[in-house]
C-alpha positions as CSV (number, residue, x, y, z in Angstrom):
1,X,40.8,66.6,339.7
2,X,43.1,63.8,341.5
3,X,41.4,64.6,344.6
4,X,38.2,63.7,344.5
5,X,36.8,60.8,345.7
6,X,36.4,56.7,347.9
7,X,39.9,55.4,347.7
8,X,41.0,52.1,348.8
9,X,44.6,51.2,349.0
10,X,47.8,50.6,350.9
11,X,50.0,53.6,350.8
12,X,51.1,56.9,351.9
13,X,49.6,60.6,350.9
14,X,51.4,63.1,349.0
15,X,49.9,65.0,346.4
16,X,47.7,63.9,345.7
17,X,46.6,60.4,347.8
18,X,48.6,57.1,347.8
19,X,48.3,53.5,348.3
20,X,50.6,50.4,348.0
21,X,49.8,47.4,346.0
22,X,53.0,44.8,345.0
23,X,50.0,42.7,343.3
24,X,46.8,43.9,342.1
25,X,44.4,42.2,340.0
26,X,40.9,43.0,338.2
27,X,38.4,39.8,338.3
28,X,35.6,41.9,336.7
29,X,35.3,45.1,334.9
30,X,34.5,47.9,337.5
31,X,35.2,45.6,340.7
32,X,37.4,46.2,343.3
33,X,41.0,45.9,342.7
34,X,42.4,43.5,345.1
35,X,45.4,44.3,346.7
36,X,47.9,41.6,348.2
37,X,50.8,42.0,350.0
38,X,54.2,39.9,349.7
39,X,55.1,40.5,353.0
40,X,52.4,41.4,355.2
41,X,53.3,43.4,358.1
42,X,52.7,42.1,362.0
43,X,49.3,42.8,363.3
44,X,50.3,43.0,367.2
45,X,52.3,45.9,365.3
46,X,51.7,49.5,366.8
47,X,49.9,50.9,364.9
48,X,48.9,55.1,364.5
49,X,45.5,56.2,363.0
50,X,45.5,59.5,360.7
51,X,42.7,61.6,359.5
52,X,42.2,64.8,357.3
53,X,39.0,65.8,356.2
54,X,38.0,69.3,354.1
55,X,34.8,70.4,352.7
56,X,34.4,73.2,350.3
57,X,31.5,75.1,348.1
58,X,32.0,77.2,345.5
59,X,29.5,79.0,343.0
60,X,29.4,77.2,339.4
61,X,29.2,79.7,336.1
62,X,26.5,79.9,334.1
63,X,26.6,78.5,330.5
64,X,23.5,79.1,328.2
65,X,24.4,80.9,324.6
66,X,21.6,80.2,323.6
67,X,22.0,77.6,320.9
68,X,18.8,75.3,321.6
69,X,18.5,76.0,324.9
70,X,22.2,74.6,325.5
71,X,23.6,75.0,328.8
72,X,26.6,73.1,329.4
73,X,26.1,71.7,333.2
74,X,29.0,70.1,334.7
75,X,27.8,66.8,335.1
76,X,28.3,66.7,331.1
77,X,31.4,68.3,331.4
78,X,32.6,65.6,334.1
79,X,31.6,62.6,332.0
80,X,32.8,64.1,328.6
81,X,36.9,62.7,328.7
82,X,38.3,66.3,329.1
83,X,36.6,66.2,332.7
84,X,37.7,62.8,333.7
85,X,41.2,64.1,333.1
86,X,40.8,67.2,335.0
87,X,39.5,64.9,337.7
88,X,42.8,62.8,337.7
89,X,44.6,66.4,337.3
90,X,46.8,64.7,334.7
91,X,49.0,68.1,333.7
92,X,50.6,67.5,337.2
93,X,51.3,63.8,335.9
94,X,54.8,62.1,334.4
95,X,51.9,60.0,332.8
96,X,48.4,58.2,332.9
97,X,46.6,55.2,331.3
98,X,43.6,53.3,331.0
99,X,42.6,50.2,332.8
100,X,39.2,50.2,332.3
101,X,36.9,51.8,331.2
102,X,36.8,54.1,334.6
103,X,40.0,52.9,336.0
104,X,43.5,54.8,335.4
105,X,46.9,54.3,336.5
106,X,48.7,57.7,337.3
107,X,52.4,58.5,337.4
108,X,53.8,61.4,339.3
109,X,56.9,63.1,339.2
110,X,59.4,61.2,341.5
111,X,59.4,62.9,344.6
112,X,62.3,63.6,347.4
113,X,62.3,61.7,350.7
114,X,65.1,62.0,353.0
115,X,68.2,60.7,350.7
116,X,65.8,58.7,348.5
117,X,63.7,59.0,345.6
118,X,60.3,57.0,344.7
119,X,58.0,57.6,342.0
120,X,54.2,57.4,343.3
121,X,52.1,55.6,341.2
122,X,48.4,55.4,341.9
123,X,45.2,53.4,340.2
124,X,42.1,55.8,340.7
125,X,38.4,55.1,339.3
126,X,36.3,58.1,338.1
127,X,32.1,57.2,338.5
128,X,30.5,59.9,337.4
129,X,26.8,60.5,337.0
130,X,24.4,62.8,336.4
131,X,24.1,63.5,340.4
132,X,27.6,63.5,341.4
133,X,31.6,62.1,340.5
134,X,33.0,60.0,343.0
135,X,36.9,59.5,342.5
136,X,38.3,56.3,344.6
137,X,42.1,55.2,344.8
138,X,42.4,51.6,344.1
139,X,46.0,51.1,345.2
140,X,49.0,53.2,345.6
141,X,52.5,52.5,345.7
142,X,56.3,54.1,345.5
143,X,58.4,52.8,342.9
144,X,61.8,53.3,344.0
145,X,64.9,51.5,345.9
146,X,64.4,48.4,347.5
147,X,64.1,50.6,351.0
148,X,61.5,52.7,349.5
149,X,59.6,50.2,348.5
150,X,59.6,47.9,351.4
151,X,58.2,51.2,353.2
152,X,54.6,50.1,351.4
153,X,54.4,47.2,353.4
154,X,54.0,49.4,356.4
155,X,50.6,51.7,355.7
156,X,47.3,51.6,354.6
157,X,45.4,54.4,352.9
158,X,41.7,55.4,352.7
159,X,40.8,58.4,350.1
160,X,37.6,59.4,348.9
161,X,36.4,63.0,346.6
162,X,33.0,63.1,346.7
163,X,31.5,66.2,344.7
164,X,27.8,67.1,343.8
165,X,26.1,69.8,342.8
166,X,23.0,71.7,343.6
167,X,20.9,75.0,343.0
168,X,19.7,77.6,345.5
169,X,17.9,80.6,344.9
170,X,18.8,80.2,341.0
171,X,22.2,79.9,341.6
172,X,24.5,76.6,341.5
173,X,27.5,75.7,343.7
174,X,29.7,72.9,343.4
175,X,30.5,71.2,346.8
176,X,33.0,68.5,347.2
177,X,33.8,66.7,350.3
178,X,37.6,65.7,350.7
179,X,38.1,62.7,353.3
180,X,41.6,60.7,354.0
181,X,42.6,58.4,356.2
182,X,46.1,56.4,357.0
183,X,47.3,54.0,359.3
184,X,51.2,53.9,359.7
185,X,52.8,51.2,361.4
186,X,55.3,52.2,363.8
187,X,58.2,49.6,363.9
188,X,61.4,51.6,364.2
189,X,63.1,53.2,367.5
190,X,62.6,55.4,368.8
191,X,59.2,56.1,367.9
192,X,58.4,52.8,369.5
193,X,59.4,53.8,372.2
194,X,56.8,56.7,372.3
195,X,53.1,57.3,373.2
196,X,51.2,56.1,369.8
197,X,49.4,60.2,370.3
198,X,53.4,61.5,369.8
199,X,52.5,60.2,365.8
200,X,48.9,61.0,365.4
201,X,48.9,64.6,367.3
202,X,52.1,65.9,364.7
203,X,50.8,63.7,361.8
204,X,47.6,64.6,361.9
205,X,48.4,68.3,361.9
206,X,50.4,67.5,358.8
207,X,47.6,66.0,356.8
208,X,45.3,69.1,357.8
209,X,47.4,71.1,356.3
210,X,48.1,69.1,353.4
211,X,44.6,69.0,352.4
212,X,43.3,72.4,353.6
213,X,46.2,73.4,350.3
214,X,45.3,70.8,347.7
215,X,42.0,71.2,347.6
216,X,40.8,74.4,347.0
217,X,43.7,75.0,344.4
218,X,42.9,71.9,342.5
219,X,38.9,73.2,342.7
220,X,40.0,76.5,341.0
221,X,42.0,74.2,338.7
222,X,38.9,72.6,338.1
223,X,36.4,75.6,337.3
224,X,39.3,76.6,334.7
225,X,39.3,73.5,332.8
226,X,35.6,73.3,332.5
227,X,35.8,77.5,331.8
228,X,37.9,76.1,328.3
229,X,35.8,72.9,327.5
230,X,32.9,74.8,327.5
231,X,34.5,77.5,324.7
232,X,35.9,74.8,323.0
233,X,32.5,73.5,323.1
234,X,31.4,76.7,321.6
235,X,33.7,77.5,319.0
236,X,32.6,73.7,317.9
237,X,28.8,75.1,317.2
238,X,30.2,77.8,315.7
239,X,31.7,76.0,312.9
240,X,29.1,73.9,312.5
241,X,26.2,77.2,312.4
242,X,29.0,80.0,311.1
């Protein structure tokens, strides 16, 4: 689910999260990415501070056929490679690959914005255990026109999907806890010209809503995927014990 998640990155958010990076760099497998910037921006620039945050919980299915006691638990699910690409929510992708061994670059669909198109393209790592999954973007950028692309310089993104899971009173949930920041620098007229709270009041309402969408859609989208691993599952043991 390309929710999910810590994310680092320079960027803006769509949907899902995104992040610019015009250099990026592994030094070791499952560090940081490093993100450097050609042209940094001016830090005397204003600058407007946006947050969106969502929590949700929602009751897991039981699994248990009884073949040995076999009960399919979603931490198994979310390690097994048909979780990890519901977690990145890669039917909604043009395309993904692997980094690493937990770190994938995503491509989505070009998108529409203003008179100009950019492709987002974002590096997300998947850690999960048998406790939680925690999905971070790495870096983000738009692949466009020179414009577009110089627009990457001018944000900074921070994204992180944190889900666990628990039992009460015999029955599990899933909970997942959604939080996103940006910081947009403001360098064009007339919004510098403007109260840095005439960005953050209208922007932040924007992100709310964003997220309060996403989220509980890409959950359901979640359950179904791990509804049809677990029969695939099934119809595995059932050729092997007819």
């Amino acid at each position: 689910m390309m929710l999910t998640i810590k994310w680092h990155g320079r960027g803006q958010a769509a949907a899902p999260f995104l992040l610019k990076s015009n250099h990026s760099f592994f030094r070791k497998k499952n560090e940081v990415i490093k993100v450097q910037n050609s042209s940094p921006s001016d830090s005397n620039a204003k600058k407007a501070n946006l947050s969106a945050t969502r929590k949700e919980r929602i009751k897991l299915p039981k699994y248990d056929h009884g073949y040995g006691g076999k009960t399919f638990h979603i931490s198994e699910f979310l390690r097994h490679p048909s979780g990890i690409q519901a977690m990145l929510n890669t039917r909604a992708l043009q395309n993904f690959q692997a980094l690493d061994s937990n770190i994938y670059r995503c491509f989505l669909p070009k998108v529409q914005l203003l008179d100009f198109e950019a492709a987002p393209v974002l590096d997300l790592r998947v850690i999960p255990t048998n406790e939680d999954c925690t999905v971070e973007m790495l870096s983000c950028k738009f692949e466009g026109s020179e414009i577009m692309e110089r627009q990457n310089n001018h944000f900074s993104a921070f994204m992180t999907n944190h889900m666990t899971w628990k039992t009460d009173d015999f029955e599990s949930f899933l909970e997942i806890d959604v939080k996103l920041n940006l910081t947009l620098e403001i360098y064009t007229r007339p919004f510098t010209m403007m109260p840095i709270s005439a960005v953050e009041h209208p922007g932040n309402l924007m992100m709310q809503a964003l997220v309060d969408r996403l989220v509980p859609v890409l959950l359901q989208q979640l359950l179904q995927d791990y509804d049809g691993w677990v029969h695939q599952q099934l119809d595995h043991i059932h050729e092997l014990c007819p």
